[in-house]
BAVEX-722316 format. One line per field, with one value per residue: residue in one letter; x, z, y of N, C-alpha, C, O in turn; residue number from 1. Coordinates in nm, 4 decimals. Last residue first. Layout:
<rs>
r	A  ... $
n_c1	X  ... $
n_c3	Z  ... $
n_c2	Y  ... $
ca_c1	X  ... $
ca_c3	Z  ... $
ca_c2	Y  ... $
c_c1	X  ... $
c_c3	Z  ... $
c_c2	Y  ... $
o_c1	X  ... $
o_c3	Z  ... $
o_c2	Y  ... $
k	NUM  ... $
</rs>
This chain:
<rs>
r	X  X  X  X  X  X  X  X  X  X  X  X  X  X  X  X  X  X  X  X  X  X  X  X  X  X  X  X  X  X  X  X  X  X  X  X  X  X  X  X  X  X  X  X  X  X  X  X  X  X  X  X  X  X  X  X  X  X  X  X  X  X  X  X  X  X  X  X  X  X  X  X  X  X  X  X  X  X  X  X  X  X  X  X  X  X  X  X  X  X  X  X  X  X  X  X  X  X  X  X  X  X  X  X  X  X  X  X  X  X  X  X  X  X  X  X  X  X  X  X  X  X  X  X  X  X  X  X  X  X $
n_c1	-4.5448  -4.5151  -4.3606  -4.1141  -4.0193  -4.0506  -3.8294  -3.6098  -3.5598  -3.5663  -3.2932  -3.1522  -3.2046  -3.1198  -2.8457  -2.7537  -2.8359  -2.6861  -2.4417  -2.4022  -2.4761  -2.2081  -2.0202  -2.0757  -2.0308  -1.7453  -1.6748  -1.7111  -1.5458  -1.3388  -1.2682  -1.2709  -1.0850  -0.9462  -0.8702  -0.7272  -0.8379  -1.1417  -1.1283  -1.1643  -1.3646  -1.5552  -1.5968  -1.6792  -1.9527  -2.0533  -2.1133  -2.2531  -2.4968  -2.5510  -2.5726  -2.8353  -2.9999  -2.9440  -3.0228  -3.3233  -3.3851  -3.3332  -3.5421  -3.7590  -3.7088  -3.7776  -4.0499  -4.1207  -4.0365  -3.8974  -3.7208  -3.8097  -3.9175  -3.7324  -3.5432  -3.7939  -3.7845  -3.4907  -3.3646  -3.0754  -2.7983  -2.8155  -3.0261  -2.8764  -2.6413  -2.7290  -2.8549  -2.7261  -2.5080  -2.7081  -2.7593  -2.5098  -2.4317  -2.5703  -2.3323  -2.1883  -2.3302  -2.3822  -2.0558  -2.0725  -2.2578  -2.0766  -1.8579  -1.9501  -2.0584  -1.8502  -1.7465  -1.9516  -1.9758  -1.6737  -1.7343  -1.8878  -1.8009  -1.5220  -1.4351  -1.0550  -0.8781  -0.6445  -0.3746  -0.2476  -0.0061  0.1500  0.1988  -0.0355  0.1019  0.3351  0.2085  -0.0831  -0.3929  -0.4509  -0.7895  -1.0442  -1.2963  -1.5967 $
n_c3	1.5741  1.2794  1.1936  1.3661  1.4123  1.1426  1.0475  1.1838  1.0602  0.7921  0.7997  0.8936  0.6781  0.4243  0.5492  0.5085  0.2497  0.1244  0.1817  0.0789  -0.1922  -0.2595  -0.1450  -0.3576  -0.5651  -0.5242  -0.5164  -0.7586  -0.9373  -0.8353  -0.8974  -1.2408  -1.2431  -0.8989  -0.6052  -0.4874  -0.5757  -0.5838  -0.3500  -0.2699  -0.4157  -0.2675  -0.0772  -0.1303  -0.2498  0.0197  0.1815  0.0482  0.0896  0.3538  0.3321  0.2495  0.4426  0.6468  0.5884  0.5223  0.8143  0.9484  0.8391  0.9558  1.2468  1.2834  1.2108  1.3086  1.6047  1.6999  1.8189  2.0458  2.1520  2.1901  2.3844  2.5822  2.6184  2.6868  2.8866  2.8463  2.8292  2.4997  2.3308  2.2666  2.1546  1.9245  1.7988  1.7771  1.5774  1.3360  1.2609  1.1998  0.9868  0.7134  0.5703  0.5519  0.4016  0.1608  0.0952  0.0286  -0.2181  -0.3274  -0.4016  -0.4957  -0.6761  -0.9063  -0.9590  -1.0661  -1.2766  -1.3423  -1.4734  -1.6331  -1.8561  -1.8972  -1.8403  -1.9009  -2.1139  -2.3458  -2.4363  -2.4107  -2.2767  -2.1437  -1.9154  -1.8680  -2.1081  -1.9181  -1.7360  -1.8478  -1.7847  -1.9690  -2.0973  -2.0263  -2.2333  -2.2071 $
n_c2	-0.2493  -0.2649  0.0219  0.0095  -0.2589  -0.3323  -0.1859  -0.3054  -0.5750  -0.5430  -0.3884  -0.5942  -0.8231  -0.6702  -0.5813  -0.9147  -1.0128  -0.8648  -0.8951  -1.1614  -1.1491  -1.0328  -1.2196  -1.3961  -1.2963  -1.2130  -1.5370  -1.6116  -1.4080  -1.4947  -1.7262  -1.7004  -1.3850  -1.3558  -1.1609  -0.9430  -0.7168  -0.7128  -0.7174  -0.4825  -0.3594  -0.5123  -0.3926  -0.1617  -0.2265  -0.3282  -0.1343  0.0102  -0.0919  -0.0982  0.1549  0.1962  0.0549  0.1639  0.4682  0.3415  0.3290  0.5753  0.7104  0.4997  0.5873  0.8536  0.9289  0.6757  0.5029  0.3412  0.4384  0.4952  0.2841  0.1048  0.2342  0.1811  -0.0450  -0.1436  0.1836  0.3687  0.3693  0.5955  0.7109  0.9491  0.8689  0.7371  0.8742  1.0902  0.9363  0.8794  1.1340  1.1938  1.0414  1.0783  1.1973  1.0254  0.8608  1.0730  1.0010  0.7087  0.7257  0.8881  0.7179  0.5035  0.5766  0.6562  0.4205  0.2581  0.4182  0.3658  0.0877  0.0501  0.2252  0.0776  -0.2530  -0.3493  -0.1224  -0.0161  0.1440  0.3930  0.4175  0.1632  0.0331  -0.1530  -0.3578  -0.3995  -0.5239  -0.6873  -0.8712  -1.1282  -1.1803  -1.4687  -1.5732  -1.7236 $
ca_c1	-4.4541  -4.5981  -4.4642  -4.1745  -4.0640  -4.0801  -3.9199  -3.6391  -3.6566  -3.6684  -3.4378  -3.1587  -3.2055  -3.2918  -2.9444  -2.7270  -2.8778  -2.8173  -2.5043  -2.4107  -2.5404  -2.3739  -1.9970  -2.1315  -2.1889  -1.8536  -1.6477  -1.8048  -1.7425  -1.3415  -1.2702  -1.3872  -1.1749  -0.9822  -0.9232  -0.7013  -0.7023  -1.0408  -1.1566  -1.0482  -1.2242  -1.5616  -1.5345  -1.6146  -1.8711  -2.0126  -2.0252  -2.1108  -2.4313  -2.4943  -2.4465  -2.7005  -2.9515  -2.9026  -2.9535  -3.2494  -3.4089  -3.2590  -3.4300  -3.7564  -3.6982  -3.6524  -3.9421  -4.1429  -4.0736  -4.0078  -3.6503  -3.7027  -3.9923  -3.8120  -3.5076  -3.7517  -3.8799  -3.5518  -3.3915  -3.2027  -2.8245  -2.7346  -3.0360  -3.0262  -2.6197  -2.6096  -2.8996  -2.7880  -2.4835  -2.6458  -2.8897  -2.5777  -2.3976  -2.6777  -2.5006  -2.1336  -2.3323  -2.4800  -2.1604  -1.9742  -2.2813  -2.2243  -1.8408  -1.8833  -2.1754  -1.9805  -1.6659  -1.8987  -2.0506  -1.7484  -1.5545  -1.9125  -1.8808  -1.4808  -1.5404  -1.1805  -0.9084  -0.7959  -0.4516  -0.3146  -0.1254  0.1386  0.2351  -0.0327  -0.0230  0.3707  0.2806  0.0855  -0.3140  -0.3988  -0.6122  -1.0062  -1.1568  -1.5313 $
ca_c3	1.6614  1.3605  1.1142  1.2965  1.5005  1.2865  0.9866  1.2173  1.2374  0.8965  0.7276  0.9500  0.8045  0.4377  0.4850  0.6437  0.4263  0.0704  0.2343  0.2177  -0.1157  -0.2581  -0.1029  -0.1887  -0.5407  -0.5508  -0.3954  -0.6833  -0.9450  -0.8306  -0.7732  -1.1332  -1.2942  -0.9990  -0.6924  -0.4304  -0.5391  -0.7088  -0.3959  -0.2006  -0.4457  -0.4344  -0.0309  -0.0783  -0.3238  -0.1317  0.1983  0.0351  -0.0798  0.2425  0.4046  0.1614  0.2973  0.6846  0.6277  0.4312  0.7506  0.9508  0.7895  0.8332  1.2196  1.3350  1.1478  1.1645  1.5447  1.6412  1.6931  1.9382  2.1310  2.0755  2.2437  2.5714  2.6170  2.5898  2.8572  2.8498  2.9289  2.6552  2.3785  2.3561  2.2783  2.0222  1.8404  1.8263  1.6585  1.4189  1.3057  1.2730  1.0966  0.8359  0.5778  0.6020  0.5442  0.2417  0.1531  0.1048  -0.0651  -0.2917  -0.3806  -0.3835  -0.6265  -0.8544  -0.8612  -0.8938  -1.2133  -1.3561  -1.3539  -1.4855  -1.7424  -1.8600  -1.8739  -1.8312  -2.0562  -2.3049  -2.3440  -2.5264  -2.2665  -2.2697  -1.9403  -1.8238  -2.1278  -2.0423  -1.7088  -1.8343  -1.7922  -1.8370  -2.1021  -1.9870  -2.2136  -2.2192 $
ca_c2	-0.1999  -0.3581  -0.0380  0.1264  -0.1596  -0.4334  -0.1953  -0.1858  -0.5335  -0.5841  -0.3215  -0.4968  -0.8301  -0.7228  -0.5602  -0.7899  -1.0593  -0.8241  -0.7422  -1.1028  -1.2588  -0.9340  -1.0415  -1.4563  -1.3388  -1.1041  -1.3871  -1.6571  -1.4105  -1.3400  -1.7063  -1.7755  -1.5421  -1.3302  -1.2541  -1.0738  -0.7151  -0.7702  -0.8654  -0.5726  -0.3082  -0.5452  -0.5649  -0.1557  -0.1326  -0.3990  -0.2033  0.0883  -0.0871  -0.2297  0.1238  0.2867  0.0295  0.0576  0.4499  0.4167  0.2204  0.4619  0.7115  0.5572  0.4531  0.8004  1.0219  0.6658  0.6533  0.3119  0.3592  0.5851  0.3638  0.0679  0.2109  0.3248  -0.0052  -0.1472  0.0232  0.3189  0.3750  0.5357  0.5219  0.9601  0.9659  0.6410  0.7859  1.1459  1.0113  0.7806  1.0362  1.3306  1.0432  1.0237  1.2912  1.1272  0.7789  0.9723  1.1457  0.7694  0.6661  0.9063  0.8256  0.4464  0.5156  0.7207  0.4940  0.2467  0.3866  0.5109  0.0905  -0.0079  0.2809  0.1645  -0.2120  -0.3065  -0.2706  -0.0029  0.0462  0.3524  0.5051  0.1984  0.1361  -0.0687  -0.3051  -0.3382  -0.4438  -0.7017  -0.7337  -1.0910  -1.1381  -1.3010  -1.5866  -1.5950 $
c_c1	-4.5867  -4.5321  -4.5447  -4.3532  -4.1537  -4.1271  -4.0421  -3.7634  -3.6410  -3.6881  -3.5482  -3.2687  -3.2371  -3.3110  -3.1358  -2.8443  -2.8730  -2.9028  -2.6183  -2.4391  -2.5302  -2.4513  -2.1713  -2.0921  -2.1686  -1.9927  -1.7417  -1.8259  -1.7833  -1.4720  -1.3532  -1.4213  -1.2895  -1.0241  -0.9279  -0.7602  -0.6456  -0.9101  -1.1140  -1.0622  -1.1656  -1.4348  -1.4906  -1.5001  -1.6809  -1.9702  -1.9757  -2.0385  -2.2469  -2.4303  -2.4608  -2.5665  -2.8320  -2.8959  -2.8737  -3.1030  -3.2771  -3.2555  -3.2894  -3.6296  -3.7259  -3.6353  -3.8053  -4.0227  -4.0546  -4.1324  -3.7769  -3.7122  -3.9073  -3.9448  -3.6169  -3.6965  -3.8938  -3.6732  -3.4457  -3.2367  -2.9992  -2.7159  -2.9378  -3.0507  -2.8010  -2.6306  -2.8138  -2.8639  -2.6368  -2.6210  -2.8159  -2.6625  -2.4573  -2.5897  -2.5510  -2.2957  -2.2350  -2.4440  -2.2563  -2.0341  -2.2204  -2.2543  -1.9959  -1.8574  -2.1013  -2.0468  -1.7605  -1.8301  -2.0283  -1.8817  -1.6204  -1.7912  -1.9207  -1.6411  -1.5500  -1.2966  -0.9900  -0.8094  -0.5501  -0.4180  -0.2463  -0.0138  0.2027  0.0419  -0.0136  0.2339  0.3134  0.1030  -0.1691  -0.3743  -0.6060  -0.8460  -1.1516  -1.3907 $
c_c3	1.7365  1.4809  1.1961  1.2368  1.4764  1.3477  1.0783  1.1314  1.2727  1.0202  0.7896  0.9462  0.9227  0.6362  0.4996  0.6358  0.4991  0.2140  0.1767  0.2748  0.0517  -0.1804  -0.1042  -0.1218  -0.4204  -0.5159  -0.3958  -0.5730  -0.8082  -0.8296  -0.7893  -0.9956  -1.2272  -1.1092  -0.8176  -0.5148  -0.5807  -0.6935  -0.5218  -0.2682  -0.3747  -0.4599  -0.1887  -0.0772  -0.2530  -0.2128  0.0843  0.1120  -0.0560  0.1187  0.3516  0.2462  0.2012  0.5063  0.6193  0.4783  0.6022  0.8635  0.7902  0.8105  1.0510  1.1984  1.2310  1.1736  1.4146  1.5600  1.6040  1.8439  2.0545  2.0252  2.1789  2.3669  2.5812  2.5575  2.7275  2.8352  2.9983  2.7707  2.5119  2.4051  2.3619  2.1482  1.9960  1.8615  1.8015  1.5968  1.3971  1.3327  1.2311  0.9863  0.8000  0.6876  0.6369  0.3642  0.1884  0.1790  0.0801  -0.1815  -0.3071  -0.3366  -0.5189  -0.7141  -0.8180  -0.8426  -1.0409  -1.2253  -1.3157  -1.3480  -1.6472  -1.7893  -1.8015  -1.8945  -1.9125  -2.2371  -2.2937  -2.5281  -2.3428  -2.2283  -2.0715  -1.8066  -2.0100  -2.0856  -1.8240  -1.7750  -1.7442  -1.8562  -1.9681  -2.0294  -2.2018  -2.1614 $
c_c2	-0.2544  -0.3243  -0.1526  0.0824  -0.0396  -0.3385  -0.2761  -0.1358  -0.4396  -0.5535  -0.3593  -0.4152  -0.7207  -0.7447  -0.5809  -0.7273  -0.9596  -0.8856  -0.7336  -1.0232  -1.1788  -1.0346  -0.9956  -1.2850  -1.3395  -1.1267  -1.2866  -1.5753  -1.4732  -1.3230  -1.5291  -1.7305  -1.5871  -1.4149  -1.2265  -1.2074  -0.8978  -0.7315  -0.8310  -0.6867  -0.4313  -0.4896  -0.5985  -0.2614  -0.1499  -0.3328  -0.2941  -0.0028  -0.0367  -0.1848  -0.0020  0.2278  0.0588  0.0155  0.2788  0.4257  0.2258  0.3339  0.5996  0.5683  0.4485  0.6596  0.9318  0.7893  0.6245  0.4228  0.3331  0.5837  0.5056  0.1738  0.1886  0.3356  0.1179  -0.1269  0.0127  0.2088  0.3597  0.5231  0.5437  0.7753  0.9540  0.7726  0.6931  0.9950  1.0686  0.8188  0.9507  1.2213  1.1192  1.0310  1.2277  1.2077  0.9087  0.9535  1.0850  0.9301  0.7165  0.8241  0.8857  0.6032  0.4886  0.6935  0.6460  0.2930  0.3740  0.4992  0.2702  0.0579  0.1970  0.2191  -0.0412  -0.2658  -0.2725  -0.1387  0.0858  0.2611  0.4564  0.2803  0.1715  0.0456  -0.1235  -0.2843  -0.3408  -0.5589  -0.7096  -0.9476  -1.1105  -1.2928  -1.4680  -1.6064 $
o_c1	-4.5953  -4.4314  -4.6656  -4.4488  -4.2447  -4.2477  -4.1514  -3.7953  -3.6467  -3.7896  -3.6280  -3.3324  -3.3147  -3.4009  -3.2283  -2.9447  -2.9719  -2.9980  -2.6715  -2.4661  -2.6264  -2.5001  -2.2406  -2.1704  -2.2510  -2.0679  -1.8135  -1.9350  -1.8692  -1.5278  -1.4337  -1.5345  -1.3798  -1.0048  -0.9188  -0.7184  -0.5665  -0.8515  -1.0459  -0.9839  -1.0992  -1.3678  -1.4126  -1.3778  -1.5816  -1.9237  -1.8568  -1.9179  -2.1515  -2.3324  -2.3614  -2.4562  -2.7657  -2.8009  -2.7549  -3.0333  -3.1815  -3.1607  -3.2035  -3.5719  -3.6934  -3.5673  -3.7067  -3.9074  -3.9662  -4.2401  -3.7774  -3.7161  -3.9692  -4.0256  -3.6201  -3.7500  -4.0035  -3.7036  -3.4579  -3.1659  -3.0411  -2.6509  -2.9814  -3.0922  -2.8277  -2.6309  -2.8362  -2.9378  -2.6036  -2.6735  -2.8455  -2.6482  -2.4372  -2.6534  -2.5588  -2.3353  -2.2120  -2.5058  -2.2222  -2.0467  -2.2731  -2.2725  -1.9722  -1.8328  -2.1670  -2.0853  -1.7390  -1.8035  -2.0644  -1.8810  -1.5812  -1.7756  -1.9930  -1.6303  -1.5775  -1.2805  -0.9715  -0.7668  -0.5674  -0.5231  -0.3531  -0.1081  0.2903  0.0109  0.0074  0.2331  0.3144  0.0051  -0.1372  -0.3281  -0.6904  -0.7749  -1.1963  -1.3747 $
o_c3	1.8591  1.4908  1.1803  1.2700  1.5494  1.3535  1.0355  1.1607  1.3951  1.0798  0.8390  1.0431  1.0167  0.7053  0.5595  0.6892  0.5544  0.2703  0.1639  0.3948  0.1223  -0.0798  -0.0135  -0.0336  -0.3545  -0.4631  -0.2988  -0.5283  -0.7400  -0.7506  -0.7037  -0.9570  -1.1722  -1.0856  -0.8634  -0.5025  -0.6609  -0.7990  -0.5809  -0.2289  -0.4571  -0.5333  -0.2234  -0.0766  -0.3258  -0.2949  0.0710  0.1271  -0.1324  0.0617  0.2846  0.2099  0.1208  0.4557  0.5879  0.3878  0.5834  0.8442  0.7108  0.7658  1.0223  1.0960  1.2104  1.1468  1.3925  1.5004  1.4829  1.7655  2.0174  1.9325  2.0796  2.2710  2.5490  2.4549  2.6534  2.7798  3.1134  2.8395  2.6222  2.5160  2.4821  2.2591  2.0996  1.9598  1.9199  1.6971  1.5163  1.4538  1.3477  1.0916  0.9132  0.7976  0.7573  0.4517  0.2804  0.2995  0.1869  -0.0658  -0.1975  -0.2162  -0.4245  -0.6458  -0.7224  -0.7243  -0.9424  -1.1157  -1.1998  -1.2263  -1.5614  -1.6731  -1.6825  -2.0130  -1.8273  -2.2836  -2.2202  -2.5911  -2.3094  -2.1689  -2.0986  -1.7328  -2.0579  -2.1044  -1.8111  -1.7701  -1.6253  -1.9657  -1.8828  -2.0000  -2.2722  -2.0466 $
o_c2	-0.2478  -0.3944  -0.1357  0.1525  -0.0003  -0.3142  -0.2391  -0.0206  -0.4280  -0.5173  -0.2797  -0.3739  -0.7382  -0.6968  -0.5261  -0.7746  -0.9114  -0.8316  -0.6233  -1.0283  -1.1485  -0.9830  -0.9497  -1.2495  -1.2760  -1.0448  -1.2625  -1.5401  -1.4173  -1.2469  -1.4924  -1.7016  -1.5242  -1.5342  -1.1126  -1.3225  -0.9476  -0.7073  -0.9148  -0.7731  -0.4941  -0.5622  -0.6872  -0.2479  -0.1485  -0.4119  -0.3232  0.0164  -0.0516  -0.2330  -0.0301  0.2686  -0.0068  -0.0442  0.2728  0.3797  0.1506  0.2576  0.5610  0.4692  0.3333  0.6537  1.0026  0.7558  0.5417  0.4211  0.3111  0.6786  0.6054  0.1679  0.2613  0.3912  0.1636  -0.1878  0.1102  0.1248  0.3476  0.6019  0.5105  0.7415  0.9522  0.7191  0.6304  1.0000  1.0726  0.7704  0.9421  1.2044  1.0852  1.0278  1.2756  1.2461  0.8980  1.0141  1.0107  0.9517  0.7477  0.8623  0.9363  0.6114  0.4448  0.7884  0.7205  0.2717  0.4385  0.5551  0.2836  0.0670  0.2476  0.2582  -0.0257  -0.2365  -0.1856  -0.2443  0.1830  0.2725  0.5076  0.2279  0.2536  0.1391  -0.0120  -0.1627  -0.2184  -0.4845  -0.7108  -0.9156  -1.0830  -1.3889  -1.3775  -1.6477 $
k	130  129  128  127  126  125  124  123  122  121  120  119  118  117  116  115  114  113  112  111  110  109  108  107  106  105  104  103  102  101  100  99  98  97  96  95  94  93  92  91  90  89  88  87  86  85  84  83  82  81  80  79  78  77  76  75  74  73  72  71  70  69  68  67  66  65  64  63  62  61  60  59  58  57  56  55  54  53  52  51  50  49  48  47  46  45  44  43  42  41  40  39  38  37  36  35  34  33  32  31  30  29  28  27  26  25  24  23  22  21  20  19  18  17  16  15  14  13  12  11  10  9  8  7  6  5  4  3  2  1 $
</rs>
């Protein structure tokens, strides 16, 4: 698959079509939603960071290990991978592109799918084999 360059002249001409117009919809959806989402959970965050400070860890794992706690969070730690790759995906196609641009993107989702699964687990740990 051979990509055009997009000229200057393309981007002034109204007429120009270029890009995949519902992927380019999609994520500006999905970067918008998330965005409310992690607006939403701040309240959780917030109330987490103020009742943990200054407790031990016997205390945190008993917060965190709460299903109505440790549930949302879970959901929480998901919708924030995605909006971090929504995110690294605008700066990368600043800076890449072609080849460089796929492999960036794989190793971008490769990474918040680690973060992610990572986080999910051991708050899933707590909640569930606590």
């Amino acid at each position: 698959m051979r990509e055009t360059m997009i000229t200057k002249d393309m981007i002034a001409d109204p007429r120009s079509r270029y890009g995949d117009a519902k992927a380019s919809t999609r994520h500006f959806i999905t970067q918008r939603v998330t965005g409310l989402i992690n607006i939403l959970f701040l309240g959780l965050l917030l109330f987490l960071v103020v009742r943990l400070a200054g407790q031990d860890r016997g205390e945190l794992v008993a917060i965190i290990g709460n299903g109505w706690i440790g549930v949302p969070l879970m959901v929480l730690i998901a919708v924030v991978a995605v909006h971090m790759r929504n995110g690294m995906r605008d700066t990368l196609e600043d800076y890449a592109e072609g080849r460089m641009f796929r492999l960036t993107m794989a190793l971008n989702s490769f990474f918040c799918l680690i973060v992610a699964l990572a986080g999910i687990g051991a708050v899933a740990r707590l909640v569930f084999w606590n």
